[in-house]
N, C-alpha and C positions, 0 to 999 in steps of 0.2 A: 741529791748530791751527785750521780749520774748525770741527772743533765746539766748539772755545770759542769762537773770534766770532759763532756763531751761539748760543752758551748766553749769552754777555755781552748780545747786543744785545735781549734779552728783558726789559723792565722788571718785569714782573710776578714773573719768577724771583726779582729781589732784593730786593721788596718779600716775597717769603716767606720770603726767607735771611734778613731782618732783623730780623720782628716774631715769626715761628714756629722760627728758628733751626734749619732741617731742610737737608741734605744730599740730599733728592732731587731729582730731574730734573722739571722743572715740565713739568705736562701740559694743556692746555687743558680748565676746562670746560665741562661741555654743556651747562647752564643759566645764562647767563652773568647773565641776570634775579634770576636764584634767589640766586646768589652775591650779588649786588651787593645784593641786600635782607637776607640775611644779615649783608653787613659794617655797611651802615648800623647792623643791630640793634646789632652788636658794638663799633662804635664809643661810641652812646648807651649801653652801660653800660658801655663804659670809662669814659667821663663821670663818670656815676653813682658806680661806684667810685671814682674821685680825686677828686673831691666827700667821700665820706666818708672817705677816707683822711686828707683834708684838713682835716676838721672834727676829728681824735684829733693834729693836729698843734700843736705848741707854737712861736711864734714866737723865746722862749728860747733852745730846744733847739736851733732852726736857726743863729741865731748861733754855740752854742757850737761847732756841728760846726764850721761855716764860721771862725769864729776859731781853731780847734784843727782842723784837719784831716787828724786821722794816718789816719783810718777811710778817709779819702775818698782818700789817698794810696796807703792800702792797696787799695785798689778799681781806683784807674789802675794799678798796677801789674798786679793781678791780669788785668784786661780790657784792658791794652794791653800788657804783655811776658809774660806767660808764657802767656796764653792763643795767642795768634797765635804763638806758637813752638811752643807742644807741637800747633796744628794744622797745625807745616811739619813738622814732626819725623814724626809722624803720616802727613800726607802720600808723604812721602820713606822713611817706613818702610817703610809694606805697598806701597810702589811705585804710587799708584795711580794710573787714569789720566786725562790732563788735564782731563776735565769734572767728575770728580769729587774730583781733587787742587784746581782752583780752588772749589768748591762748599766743602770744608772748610776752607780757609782766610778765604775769604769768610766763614762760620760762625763762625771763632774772630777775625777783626776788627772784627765788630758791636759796637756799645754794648748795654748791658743793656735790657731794656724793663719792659714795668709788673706784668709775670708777676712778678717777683720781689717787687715792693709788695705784692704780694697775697700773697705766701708769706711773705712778715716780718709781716703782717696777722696769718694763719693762725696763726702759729708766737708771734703775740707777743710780737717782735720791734720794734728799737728804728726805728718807721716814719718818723722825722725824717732820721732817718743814709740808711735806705732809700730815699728822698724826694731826700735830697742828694745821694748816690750817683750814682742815674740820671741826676739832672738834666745834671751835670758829667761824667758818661761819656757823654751827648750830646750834650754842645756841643764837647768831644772830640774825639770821632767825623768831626766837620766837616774837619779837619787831621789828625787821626789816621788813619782808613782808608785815604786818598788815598797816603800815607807808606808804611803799614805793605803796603798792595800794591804799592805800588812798588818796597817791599825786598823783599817774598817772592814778588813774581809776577813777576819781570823776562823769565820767558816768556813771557808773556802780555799784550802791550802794550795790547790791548783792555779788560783787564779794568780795566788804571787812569783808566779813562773811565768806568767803570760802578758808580761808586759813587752808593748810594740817598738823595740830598743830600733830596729831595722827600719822601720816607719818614720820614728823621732829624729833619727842622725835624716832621712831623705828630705824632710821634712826643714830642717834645720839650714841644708846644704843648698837642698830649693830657692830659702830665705836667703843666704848669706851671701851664694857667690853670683847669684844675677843681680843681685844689690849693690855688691862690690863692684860688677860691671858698671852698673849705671851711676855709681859713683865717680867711679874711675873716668867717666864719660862726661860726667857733667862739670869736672873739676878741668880734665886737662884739654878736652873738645868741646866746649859748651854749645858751639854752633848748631851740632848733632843730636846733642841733648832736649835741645826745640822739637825735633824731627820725631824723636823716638817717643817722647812723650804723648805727640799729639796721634799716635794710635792705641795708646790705652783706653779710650774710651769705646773701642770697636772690641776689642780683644779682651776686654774684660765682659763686655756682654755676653761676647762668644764662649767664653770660656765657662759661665757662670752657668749658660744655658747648655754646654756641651756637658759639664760637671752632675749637672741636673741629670741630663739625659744616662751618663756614665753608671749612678746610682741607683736609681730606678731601679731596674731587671732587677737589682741585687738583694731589694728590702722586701719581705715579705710580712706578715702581718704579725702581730700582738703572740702567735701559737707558740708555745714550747714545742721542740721535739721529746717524745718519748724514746 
């Protein structure tokens, strides 16, 4: 029970649980300079990318989700019940132990993040639903995680203090207002909208592989601290 209150009272931990979705044990690192100019980078092309995600966005399309919302219900379902159950089931399966029983479950009651916009991007997928998706398993997330570790961590009274509320609104604001940008962009300038789009495919490699490189230092292995 020590080393969860010493793994909960760790903000950086669940600032990784929630944007890199990993189960390791957060490790300090050694270039903290290094880091922190890293995430700057990786923040300005998350920008960047929901900027042009933004601009291939249709104002239509968003209504129709938002008035018909089977997709988006399909979505809470998926990220708020069966995801946080098959990681207590999981958990309670292979028996594991409490820093890494709450690390997995923490994992499966995250809202989604902007990794997926970029794989509906990718894949050619319908980016409006993707776009609304996140948005609303966000604002979710606000009341939902708080719940959802209360019902599945009741051993763990600390950890229902540690949810990443600072993370979720960054997270959220990420999503909405460079989206709204490139909304805004592709509605009233379309011409520029061409422009903007056609560097997402440089800037999201880049970023994908800066993001990569951002985490690294930070994840160390499978060990509990004592």
């Amino acid at each position: 029970m020590n080393n969860t209150a010493n793994l909960t009272s760790h903000q950086d931990l669940w600032r990784n649980v929630t944007i890199g979705n990993t189960t390791w044990v957060y490790r300090p690192a050694v270039n903290s300079a290094l880091n922190d100019a890293i995430s700057a980078v990786v923040i300005i092309i998350i920008i960047i990318n929901m900027v042009s995600l933004g601009c291939t966005m249709e104002v239509s399309k968003i209504k129709y989700h938002l008035m018909k919302p089977k997709g988006v219900a399909i979505a809470v379902v998926s990220q708020y019940v069966i995801m946080p159950l098959t990681a207590f089931c999981l958990a309670k399966g292979f028996q594991l132990s409490d820093i890494t029983a709450v690390s997995v479950l923490v994992c499966g009651c995250c809202p989604g993040g902007q990794f997926s916009n970029t794989l509906t991007l990718a894949l050619k997928g319908d980016i409006n639903l993707s776009i609304v998706m996140t948005s609303c398993s966000m604002l979710l997330a606000m009341g939902m995680m708080p719940l959802l570790l209360y019902i599945y961590c009741k051993g763990f009274p600390s950890v229902r203090n540690a949810v990443p509320y600072v993370q979720i609104i960054l997270s959220l604001v990420l999503t909405l207002v460079p989206c709204g940008i490139g909304i805004l962009i592709n509605t009233y300038r379309p011409q520029y909208s061409k422009r903007v789009t056609k560097t997402k495919g440089h800037s999201l490699l880049i970023g994908e592989g800066t993001f990569s490189a951002d985490r690294r230092p930070r994840l160390g292995g499978s060990r509990s601290t004592e």
